[in-house]
C-alpha positions as CSV (number, residue, x, y, z in Angstrom):
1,X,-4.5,23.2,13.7
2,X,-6.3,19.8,13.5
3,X,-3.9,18.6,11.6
4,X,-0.6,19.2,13.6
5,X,-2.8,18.0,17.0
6,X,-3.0,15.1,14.8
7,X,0.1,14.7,14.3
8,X,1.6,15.5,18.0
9,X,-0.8,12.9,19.2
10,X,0.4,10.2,16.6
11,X,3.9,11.2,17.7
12,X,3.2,10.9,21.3
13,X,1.7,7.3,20.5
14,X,4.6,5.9,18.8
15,X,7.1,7.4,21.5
16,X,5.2,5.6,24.5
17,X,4.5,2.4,22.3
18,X,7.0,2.0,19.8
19,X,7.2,-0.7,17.1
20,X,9.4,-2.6,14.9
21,X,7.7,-2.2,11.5
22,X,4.1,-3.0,10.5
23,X,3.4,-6.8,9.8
24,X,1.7,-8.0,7.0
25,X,-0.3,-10.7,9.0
26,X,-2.2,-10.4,12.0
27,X,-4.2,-12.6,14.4
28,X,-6.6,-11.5,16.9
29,X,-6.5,-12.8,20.4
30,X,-9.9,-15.0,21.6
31,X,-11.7,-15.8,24.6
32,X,-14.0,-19.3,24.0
33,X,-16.0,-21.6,25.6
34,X,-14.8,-25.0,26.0
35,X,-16.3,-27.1,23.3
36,X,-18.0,-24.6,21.4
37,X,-17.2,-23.6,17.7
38,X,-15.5,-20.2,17.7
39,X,-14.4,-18.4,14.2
40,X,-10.5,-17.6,14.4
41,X,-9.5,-14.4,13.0
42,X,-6.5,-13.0,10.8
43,X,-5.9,-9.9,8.7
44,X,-4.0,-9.9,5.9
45,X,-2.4,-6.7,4.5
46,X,-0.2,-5.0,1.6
47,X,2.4,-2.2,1.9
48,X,-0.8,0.3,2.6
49,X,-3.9,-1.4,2.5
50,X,-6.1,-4.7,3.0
51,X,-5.0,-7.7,0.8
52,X,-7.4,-9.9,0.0
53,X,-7.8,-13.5,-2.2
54,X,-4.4,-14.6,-0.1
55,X,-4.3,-17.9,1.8
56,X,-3.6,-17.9,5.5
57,X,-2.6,-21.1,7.9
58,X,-3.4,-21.6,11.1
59,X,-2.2,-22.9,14.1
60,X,-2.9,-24.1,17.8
61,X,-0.3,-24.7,20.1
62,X,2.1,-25.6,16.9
63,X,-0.6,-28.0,15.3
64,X,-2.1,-27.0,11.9
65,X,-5.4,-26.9,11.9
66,X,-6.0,-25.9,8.3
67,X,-5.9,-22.9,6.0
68,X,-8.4,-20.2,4.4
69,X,-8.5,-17.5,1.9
70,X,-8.9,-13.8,3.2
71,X,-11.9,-12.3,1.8
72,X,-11.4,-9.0,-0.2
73,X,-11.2,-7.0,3.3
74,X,-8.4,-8.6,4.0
75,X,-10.1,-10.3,6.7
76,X,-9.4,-14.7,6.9
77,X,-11.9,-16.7,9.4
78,X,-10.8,-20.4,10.4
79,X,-13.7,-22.4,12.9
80,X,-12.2,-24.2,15.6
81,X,-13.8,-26.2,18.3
82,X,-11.7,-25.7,21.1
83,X,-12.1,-29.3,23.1
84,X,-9.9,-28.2,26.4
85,X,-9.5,-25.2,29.0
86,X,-6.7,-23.5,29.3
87,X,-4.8,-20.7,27.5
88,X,-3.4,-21.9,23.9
89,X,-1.1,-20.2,21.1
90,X,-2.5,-19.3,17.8
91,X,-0.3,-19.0,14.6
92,X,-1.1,-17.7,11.5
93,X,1.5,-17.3,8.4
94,X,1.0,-15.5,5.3
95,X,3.8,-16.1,3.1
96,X,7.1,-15.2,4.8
97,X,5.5,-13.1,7.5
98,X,3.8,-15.0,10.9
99,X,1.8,-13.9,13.8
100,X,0.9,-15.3,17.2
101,X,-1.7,-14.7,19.5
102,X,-3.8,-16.1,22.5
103,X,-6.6,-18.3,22.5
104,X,-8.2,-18.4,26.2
105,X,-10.7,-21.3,26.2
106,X,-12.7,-21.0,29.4
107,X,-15.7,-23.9,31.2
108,X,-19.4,-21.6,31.3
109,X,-20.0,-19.5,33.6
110,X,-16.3,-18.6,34.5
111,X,-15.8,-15.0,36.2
112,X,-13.4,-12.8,34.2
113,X,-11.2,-9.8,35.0
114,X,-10.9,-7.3,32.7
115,X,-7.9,-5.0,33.0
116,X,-8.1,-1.6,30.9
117,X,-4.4,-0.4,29.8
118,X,-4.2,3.0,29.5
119,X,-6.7,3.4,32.7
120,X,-5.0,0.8,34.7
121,X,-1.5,-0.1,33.9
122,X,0.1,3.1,32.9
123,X,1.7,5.2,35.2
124,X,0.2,8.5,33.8
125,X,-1.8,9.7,30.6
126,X,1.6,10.3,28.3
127,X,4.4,8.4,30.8
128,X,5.4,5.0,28.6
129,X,6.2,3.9,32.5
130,X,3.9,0.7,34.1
131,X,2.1,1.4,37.3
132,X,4.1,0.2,40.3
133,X,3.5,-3.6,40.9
134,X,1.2,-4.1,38.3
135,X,3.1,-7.1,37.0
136,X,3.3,-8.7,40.1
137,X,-0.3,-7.9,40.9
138,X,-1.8,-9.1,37.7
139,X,0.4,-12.6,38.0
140,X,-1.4,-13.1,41.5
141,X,-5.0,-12.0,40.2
142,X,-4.1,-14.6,37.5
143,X,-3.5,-17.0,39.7
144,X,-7.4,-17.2,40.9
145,X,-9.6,-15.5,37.8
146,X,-8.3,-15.5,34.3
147,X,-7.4,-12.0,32.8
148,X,-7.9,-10.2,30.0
149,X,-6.7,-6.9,29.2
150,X,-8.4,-4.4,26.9
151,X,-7.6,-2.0,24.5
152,X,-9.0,1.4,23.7
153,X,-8.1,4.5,21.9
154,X,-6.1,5.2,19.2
155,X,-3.2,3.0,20.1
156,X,-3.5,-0.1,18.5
157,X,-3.5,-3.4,19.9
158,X,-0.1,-4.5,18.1
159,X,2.0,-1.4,19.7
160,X,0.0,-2.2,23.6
161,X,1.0,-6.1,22.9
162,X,5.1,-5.0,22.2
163,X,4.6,-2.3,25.1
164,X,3.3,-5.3,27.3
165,X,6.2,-7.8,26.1
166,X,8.7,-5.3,26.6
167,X,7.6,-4.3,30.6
168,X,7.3,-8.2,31.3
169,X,3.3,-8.8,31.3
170,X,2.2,-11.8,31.3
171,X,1.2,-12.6,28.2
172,X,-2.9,-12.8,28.3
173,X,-5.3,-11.9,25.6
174,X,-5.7,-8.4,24.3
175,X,-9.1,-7.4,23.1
176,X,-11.1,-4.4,21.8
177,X,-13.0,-2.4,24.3
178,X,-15.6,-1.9,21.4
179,X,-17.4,0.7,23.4
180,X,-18.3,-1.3,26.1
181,X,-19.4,-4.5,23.6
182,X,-16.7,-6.7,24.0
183,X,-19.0,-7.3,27.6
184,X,-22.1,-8.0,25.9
185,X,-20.2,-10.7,24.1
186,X,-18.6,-12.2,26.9
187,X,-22.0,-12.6,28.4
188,X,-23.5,-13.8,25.4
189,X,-20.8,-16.4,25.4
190,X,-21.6,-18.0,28.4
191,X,-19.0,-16.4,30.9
192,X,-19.2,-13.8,33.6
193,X,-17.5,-9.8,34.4
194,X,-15.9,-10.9,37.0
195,X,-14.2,-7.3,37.8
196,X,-13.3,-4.4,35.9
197,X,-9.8,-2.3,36.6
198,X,-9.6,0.6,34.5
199,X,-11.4,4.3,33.9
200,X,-14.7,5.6,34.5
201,X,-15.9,4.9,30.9
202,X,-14.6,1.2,30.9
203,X,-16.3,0.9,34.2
204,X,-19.7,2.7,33.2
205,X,-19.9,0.2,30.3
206,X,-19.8,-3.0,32.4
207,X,-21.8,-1.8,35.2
208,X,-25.1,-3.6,33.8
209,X,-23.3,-6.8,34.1
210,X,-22.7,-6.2,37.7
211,X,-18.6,-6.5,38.0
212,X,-16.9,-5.6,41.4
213,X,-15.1,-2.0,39.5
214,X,-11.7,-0.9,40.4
215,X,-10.1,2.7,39.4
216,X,-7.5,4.9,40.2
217,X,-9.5,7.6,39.9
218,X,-13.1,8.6,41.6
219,X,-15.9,6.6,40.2
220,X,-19.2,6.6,40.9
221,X,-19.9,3.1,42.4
222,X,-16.3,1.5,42.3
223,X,-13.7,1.4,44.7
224,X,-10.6,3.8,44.9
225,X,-7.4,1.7,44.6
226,X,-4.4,3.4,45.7
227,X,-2.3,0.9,44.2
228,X,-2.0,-2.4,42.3
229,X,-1.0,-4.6,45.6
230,X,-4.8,-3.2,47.1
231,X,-6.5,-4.4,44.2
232,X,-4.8,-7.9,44.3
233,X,-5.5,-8.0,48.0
234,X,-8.7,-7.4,47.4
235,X,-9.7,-9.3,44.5
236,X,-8.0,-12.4,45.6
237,X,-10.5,-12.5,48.6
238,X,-13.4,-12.6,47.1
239,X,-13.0,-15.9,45.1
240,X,-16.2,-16.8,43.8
């Protein structure tokens, strides 16, 4: 019975998030501090499993920047001193395969908001549908705190990423809830939870850091949004 839930479940996920085939390389998205050494990550991988020993390049905004061998996880680190704000394009290539993602490098102290997917931006627990106006109200939020959404769950951060391309996001890191850790860091790294959008268990794990806390559902100490356009409203008045 396990099993076949399983499996619904798995089906369910691939309907609402489909993708073209699994890569062989992939980057991971990163928020940094202007100026300060941050590790760029890469996975490398076989038909099934982690392939280690293989050497990956990396790039920034088209520039090399060096290569590395993956370790025997599978995993390749690259240090990089980012020396200007701004968002900026990382490339990795493995072979004949390549992957991009974003590197967000951000001055200290900067105020971010977070924007959990499946709590925030879908329109319903199995609908593959984007709330109405999110795109729109995520462009303005952009426009006065930098974003970054979050992934949770079992869908993985390569099927959100095509799901996000495909209902025209803007394109803004992606990053692992990590059970509420991915705050933690972002505080350790010199940068502030600005607001967080999402459900009550995304919200419940920032509230030590003292973000303003939108849902669309009832949650203790954050505000009810009925829609996207309330939150933008809202958020874009309270600059500081």
């Amino acid at each position: 019975m396990r099993a076949l839930l399983v499996s619904i479940w798995l089906t369910i996920v691939f309907c609402i998030f489909p993708t073209d085939g699994w890569c062989r390389v992939i980057v991971d998205d990163v928020v940094a501090l202007q100026g300060r050494q941050v590790m760029l990550r890469a996975e490398t991988r076989g038909k099934l499993f982690a392939e280690g020993g293989q050497l990956v390049a990396f790039f920034i905004d088209g520039k090399p920047i060096g290569q590395t061998l993956s370790g025997g996880d599978g995993v390749a680190f690259k240090p990089f001193t980012p020396p200007k704000t701004g968002p900026h394009q990382i490339k990795v290539v493995f072979g004949d395969d390549q992957d991009s993602g974003q590197l967000l490098v951000l001055s200290k102290g900067a105020g971010i908001v977070f924007v959990d997917i499946e709590g925030a931006l879908l329109d319903g627990r199995f609908s593959r549908k984007p709330k109405a106006g999110s795109q729109r109200a995520i462009e303005e939020i952009s426009k006065s705190y930098p974003v970054v959404f979050l992934q949770r769950g079992f869908i993985g951060v390569g099927m959100m990423k095509e799901w996000l391309k495909d209902h025209h996001f803007l394109v803004l890191p992606l990053v692992p809830w990590k059970e509420g850790a991915i705050f933690d860091d972002i505080v350790g790294a010199g940068f502030r939870v600005k607001a967080v959008i999402g459900s009550a268990g995304v919200i419940e794990s920032a509230r030590k850091h003292g973000p303003l806390a939108f849902s669309f559902e009832p949650v203790d100490d954050a505000q009810w949004a009925g829609d996207w356009k309330e939150i933008s409203v809202k958020l874009t008045k309270d600059e500081t």
